[in-house]
C-alpha positions as a Markdown table, in Angstrom:
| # | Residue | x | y | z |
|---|---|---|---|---|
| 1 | Unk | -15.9 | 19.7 | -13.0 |
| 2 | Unk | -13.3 | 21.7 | -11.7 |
| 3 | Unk | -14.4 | 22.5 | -8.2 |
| 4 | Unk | -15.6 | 20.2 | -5.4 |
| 5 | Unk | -14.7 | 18.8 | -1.5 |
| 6 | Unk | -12.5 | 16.4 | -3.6 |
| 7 | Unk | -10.9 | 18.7 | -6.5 |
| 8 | Unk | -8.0 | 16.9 | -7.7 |
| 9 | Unk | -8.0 | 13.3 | -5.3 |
| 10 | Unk | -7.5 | 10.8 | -7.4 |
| 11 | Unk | -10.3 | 8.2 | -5.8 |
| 12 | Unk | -11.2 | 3.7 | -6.4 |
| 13 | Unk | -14.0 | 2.5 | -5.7 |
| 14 | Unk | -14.1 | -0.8 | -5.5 |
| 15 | Unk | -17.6 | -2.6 | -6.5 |
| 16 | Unk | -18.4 | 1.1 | -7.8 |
| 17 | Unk | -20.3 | 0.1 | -11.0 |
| 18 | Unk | -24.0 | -0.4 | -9.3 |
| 19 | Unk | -26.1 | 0.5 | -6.2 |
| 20 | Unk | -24.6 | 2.2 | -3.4 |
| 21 | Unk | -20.5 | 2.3 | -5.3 |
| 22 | Unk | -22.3 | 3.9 | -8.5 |
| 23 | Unk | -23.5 | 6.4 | -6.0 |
| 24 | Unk | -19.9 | 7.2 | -4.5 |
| 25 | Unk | -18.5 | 7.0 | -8.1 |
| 26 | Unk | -20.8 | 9.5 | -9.3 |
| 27 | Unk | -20.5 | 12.2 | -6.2 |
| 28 | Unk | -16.9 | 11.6 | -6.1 |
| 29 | Unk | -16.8 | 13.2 | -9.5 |
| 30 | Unk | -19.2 | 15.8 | -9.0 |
| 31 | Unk | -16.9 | 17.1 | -6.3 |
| 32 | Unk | -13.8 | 17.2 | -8.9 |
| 33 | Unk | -12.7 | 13.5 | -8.3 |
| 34 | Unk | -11.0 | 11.6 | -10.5 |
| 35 | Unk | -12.5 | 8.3 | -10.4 |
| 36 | Unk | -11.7 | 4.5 | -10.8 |
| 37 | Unk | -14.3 | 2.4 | -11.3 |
| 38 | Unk | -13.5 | -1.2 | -10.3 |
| 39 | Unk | -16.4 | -3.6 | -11.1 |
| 40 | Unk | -16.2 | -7.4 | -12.2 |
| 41 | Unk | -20.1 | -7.1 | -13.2 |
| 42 | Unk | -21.1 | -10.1 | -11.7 |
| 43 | Unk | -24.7 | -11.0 | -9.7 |
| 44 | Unk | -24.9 | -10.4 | -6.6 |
| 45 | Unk | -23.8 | -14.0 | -5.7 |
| 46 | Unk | -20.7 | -13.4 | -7.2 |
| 47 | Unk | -21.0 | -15.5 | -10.7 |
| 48 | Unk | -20.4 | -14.3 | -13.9 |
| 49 | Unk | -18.6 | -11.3 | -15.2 |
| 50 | Unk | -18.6 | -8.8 | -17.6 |
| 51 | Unk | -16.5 | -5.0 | -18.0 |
| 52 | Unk | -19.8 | -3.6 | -19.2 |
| 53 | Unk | -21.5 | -1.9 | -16.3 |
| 54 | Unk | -17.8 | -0.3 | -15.2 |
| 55 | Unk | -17.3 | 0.7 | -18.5 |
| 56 | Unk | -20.7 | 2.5 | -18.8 |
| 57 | Unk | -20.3 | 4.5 | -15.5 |
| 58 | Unk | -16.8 | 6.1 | -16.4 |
| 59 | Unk | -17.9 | 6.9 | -19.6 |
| 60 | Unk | -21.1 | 8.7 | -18.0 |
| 61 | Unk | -18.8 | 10.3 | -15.4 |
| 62 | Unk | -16.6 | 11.9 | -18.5 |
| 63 | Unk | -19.6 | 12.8 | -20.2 |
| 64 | Unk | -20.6 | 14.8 | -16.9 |
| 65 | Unk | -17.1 | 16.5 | -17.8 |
| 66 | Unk | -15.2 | 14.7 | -15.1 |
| 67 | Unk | -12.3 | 12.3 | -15.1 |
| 68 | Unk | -12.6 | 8.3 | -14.8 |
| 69 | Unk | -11.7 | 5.1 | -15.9 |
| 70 | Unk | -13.0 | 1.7 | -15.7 |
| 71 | Unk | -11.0 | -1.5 | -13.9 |
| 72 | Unk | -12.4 | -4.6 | -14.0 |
| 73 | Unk | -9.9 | -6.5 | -11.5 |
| 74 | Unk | -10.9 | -9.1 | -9.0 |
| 75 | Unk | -9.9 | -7.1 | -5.7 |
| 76 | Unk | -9.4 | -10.5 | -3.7 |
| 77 | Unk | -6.8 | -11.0 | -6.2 |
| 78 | Unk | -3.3 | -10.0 | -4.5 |
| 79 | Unk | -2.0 | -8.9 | -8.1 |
| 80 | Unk | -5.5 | -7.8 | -9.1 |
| 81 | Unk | -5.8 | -5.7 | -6.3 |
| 82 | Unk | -2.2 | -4.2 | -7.4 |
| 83 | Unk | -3.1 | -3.6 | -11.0 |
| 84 | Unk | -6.1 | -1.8 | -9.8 |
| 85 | Unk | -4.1 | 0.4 | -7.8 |
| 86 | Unk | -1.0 | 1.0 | -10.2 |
| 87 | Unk | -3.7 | 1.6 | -12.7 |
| 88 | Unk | -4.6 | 4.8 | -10.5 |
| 89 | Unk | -1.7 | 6.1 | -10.0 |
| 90 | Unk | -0.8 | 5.7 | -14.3 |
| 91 | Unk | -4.1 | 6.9 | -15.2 |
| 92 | Unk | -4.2 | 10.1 | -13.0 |
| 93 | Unk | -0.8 | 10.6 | -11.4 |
| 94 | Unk | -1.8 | 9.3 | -8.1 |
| 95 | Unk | -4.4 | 7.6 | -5.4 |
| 96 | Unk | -5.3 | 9.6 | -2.6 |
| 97 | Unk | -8.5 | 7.5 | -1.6 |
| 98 | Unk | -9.4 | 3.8 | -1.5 |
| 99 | Unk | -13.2 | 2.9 | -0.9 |
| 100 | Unk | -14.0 | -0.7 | -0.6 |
| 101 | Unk | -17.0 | -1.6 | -1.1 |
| 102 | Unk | -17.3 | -4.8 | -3.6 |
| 103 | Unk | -19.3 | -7.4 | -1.8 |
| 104 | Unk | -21.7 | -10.6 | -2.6 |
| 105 | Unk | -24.1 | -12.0 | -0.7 |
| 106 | Unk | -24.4 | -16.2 | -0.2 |
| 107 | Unk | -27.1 | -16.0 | 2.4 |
| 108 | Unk | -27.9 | -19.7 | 3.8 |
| 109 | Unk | -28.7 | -20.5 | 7.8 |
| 110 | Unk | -25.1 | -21.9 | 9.4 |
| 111 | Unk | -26.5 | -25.5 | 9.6 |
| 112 | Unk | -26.8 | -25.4 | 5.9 |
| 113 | Unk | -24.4 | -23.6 | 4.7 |
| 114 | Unk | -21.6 | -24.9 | 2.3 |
| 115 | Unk | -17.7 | -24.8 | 2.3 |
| 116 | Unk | -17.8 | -22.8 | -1.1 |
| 117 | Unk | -20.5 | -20.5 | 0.3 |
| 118 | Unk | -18.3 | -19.6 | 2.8 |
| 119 | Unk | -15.3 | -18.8 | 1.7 |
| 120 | Unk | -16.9 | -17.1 | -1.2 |
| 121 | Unk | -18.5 | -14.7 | 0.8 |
| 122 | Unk | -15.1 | -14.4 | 3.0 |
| 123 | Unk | -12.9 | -13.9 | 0.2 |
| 124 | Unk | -15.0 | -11.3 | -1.5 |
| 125 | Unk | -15.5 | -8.9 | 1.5 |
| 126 | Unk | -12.4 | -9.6 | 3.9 |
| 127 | Unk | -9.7 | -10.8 | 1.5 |
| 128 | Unk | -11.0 | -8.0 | -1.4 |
| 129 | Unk | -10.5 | -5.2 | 1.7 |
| 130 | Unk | -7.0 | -6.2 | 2.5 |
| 131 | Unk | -5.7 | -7.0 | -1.1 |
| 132 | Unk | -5.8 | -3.2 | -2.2 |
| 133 | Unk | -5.4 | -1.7 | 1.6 |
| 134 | Unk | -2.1 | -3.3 | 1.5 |
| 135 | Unk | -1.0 | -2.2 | -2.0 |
| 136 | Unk | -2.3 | 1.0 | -1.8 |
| 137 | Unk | -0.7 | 1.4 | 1.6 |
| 138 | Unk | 2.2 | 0.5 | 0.6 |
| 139 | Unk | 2.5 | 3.4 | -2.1 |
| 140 | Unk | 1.6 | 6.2 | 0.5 |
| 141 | Unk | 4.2 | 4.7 | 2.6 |
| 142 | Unk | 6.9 | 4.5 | 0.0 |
| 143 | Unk | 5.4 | 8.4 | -0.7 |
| 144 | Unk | 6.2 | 9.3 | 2.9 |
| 145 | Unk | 9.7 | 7.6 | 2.7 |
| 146 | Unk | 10.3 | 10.1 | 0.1 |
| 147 | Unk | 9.9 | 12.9 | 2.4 |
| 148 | Unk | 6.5 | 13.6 | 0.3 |
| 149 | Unk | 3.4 | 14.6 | 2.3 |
| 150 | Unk | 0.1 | 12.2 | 1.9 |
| 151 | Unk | -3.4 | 13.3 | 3.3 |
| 152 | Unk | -4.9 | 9.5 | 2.2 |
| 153 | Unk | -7.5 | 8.1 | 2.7 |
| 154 | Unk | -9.0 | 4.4 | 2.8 |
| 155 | Unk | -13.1 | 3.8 | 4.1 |
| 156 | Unk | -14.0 | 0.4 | 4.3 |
| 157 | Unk | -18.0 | -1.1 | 4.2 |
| 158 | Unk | -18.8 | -2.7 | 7.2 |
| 159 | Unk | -22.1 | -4.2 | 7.9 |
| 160 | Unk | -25.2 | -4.2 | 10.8 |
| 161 | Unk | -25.0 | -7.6 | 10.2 |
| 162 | Unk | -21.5 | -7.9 | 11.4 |
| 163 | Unk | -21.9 | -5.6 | 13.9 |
| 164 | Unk | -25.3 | -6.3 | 15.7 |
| 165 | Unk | -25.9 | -10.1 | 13.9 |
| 166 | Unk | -28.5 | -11.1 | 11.6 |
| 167 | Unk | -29.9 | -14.3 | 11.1 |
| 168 | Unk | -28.6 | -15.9 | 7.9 |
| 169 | Unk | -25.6 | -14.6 | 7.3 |
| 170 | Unk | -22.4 | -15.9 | 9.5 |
| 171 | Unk | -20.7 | -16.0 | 6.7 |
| 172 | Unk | -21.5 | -12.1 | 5.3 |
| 173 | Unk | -21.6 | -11.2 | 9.0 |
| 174 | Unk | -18.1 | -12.3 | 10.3 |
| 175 | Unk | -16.9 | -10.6 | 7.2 |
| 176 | Unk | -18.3 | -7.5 | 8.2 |
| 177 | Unk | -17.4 | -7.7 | 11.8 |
| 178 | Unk | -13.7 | -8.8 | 10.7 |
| 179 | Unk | -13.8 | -5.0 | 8.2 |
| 180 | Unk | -14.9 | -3.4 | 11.5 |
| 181 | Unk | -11.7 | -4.6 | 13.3 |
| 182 | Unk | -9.4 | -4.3 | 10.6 |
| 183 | Unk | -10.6 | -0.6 | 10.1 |
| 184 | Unk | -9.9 | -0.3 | 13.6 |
| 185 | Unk | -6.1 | -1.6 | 13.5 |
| 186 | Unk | -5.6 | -0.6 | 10.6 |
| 187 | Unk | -6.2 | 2.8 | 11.5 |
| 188 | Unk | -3.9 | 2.3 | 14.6 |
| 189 | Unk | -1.0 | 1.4 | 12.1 |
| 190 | Unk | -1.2 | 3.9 | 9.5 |
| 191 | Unk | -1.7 | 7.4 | 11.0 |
| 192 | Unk | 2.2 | 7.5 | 11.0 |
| 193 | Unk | 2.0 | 7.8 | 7.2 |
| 194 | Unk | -0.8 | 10.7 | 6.7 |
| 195 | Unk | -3.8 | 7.6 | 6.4 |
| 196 | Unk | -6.8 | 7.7 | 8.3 |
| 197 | Unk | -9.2 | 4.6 | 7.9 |
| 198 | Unk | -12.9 | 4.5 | 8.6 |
| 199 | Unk | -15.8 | 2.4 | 7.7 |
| 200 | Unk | -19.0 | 3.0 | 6.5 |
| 201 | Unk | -22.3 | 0.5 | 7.6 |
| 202 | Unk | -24.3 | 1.5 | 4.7 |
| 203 | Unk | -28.5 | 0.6 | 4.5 |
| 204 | Unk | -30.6 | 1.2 | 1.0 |
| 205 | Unk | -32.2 | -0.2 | -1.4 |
| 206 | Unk | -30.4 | -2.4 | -4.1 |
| 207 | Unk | -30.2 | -5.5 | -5.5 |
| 208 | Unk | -28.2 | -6.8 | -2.8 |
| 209 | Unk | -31.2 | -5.9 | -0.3 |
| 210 | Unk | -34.0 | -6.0 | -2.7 |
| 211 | Unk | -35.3 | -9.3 | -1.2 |
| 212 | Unk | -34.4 | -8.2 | 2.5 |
| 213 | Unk | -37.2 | -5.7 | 3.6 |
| 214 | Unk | -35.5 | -2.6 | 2.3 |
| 215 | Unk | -38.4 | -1.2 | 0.0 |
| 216 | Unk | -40.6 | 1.8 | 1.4 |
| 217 | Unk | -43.4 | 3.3 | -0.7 |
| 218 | Unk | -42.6 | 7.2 | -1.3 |
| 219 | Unk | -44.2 | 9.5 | -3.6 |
| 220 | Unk | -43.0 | 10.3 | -6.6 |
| 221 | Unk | -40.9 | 13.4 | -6.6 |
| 222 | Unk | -40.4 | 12.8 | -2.5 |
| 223 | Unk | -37.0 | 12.1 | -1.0 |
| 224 | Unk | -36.6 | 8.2 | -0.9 |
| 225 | Unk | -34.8 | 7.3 | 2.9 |
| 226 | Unk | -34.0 | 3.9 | 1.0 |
| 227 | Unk | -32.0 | 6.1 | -1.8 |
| 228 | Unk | -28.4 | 4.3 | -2.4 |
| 229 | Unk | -27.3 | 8.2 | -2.9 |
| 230 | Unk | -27.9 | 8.8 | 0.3 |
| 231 | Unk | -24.7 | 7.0 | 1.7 |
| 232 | Unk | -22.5 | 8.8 | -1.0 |
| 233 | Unk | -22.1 | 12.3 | 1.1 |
| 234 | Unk | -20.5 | 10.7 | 4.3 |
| 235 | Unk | -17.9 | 8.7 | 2.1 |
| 236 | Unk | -17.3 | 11.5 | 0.3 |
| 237 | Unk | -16.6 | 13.6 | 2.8 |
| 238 | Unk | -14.6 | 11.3 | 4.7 |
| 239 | Unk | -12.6 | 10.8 | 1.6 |
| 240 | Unk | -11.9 | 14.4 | 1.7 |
| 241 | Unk | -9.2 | 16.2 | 2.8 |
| 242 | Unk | -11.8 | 18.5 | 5.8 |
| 243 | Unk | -11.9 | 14.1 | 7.4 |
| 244 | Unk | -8.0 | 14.4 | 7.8 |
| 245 | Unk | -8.4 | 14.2 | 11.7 |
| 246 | Unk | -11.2 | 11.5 | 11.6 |
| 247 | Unk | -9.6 | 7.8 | 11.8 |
| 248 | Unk | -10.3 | 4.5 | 13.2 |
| 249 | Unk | -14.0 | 5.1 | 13.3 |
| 250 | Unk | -17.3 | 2.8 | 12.3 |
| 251 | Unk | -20.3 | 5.4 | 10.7 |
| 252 | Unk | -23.5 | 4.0 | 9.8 |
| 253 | Unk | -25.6 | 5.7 | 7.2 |
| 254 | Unk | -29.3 | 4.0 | 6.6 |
| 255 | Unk | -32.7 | 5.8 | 6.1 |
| 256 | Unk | -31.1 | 9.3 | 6.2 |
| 257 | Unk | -29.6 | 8.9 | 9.7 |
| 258 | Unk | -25.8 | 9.2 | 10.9 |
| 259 | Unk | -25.0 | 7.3 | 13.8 |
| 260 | Unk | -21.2 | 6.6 | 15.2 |
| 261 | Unk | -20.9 | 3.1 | 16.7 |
| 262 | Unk | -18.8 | 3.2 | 19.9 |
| 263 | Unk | -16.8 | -0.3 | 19.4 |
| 264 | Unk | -16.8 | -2.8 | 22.4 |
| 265 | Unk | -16.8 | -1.7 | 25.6 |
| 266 | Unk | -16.1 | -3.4 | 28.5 |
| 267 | Unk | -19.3 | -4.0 | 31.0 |
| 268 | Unk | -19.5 | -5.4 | 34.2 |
| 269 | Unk | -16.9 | -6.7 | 36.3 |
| 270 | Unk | -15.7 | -8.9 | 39.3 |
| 271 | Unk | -12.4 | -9.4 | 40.4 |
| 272 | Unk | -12.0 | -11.3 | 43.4 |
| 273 | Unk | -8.3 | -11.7 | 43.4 |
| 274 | Unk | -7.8 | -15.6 | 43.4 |
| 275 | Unk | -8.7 | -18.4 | 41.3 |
| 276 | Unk | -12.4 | -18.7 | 40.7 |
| 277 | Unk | -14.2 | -22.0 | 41.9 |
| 278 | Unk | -16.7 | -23.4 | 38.4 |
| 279 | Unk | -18.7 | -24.1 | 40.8 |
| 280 | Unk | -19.2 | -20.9 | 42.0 |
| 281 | Unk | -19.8 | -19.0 | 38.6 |
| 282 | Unk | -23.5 | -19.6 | 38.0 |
| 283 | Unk | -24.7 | -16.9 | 40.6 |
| 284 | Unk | -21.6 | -14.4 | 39.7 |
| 285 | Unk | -21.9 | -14.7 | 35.6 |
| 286 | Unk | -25.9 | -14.0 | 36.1 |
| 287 | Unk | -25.4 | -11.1 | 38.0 |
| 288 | Unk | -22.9 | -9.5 | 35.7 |
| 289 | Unk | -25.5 | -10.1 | 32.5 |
| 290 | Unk | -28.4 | -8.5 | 34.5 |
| 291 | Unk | -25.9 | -5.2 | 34.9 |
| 292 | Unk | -25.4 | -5.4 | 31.1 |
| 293 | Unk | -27.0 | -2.9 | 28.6 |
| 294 | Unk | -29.5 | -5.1 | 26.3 |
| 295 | Unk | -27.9 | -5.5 | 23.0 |
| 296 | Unk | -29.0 | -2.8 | 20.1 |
| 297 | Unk | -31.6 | -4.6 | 17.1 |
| 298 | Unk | -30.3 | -4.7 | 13.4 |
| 299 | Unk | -33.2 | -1.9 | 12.8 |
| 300 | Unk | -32.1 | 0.5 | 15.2 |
């Protein structure tokens, strides 16, 4: 493998073992990557671990003929989350791109929902974004400082449940809608340095949807719109070098569409130029929400 959109980039993905990361891992490399694969090889709920399924994908992504190593680090670990990255850059020289995409699901309605299923879900998905962000910003910064020129790159997994809500998940929900936001300032902050920072919403099925509606029936040999694989080609290309004047942006990729989500926007407005009266509000705030456009669905 010694051509490709990627030829040379040294690329993590985090959560890359299984499902829709296995699918980045393995494209990554077919377009000359050299690929961490950071996995703790848990369930989907986050319990248990094991280095076996990381482990198994770099060894298929060498015998491929490309270039990759396994890293079983928890990336909501600060020093983890450094390992991970200072294991790039020992392993292969450098990092030019950081995906994140580790995640676990604790789905329970908010009036049942516990402490520890909380701040699982929130440590996992917010806290494992910003952990290696921050480390492996800091080494493109230190690179720049140098008077070295970086073309990195870090794309983060959002969610439709963060962005649009879902029933069932406040918890995974305001952990994707927090990724959104810090994609979006994130962005803001590093273009200085050569970074751009985007995030993917990524739909398919996996074992983290299995139970969710995701499953279509699709003839054997027939392209499957539910393919994991099928979000690996934006990622990639973002992580590429041709996405160098793409940053701060939210993609989502589900069922073989692309779609750019246009952040908040402010709607209707009134601005009378005193001190509004409570008592007046009722009429004023009911005619603002008939001007507004009707929210989008989770399913498009």
């Amino acid at each position: 493998m010694t051509s490709g959109l990627c030829k040379g980039r040294v690329v993590i993905v985090t959560g890359g073992a299984r499902g829709i990361g296995r699918e980045h891992c393995l494209e990554f490399a077919r377009q000359g990557a050299k690929v961490v694969v950071n996995d703790l090889g848990g369930e989907r709920t986050g319990e248990g671990r094991s280095s076996e399924p990381a482990e198994a994908l770099a060894k298929e992504i060498r015998a491929m003929g490309g270039e990759a190593v396994a890293n079983g680090d928890d990336v909501s670990d600060w020093d983890g989350a450094k390992r991970m990255v200072d294991q790039a850059i020992s392993t292969f020289g450098g990092l030019d791109v950081l995906v994140s995409n580790a995640g676990i699901l604790r789905d329970r309605m908010l009036t049942n929902m516990t402490i520890d299923e909380w701040d699982a879900v929130i440590k996992v998905h917010l806290r494992g974004t910003f952990c290696p962000a921050h480390h492996a910003a800091n080494y493109w910064r230190a690179q720049v400082k140098e008077g070295k020129t970086v073309d990195a790159r870090i794309i983060n997994t959002t969610s439709v449940s963060g962005l649009l809500g879902n029933q069932g998940q406040c918890n995974y929900g305001a952990a994707k809608a927090g990724i959104a936001a810090f994609t979006i300032t994130s962005a803001m902050e590093l273009a200085r340095y050569g970074i751009t920072v985007n995030a993917i919403s990524p739909g398919a099925l996996t074992r983290m949807t299995e139970d969710l509606g995701y499953a279509v029936a699709v003839p054997e040999g027939e392209w499957n719109p539910r393919d994991p694989a099928n979000i690996a080609p934006v990622v990639v290309w973002l992580g590429s070098s041709e996405s160098k004047d793409v940053t701060g942006q939210v993609f989502e990729s589900t069922g073989g569409r692309l779609t750019v989500f246009e952040r908040w926007h402010r709607g209707p407005a009134i601005n009378p130029k005193r001190r509004f009266d409570p008592v007046e509000l009722g009429p004023i705030v009911k005619d603002l929400l008939s001007k507004t456009r009707p929210p989008d669905a989770i399913g498009g």
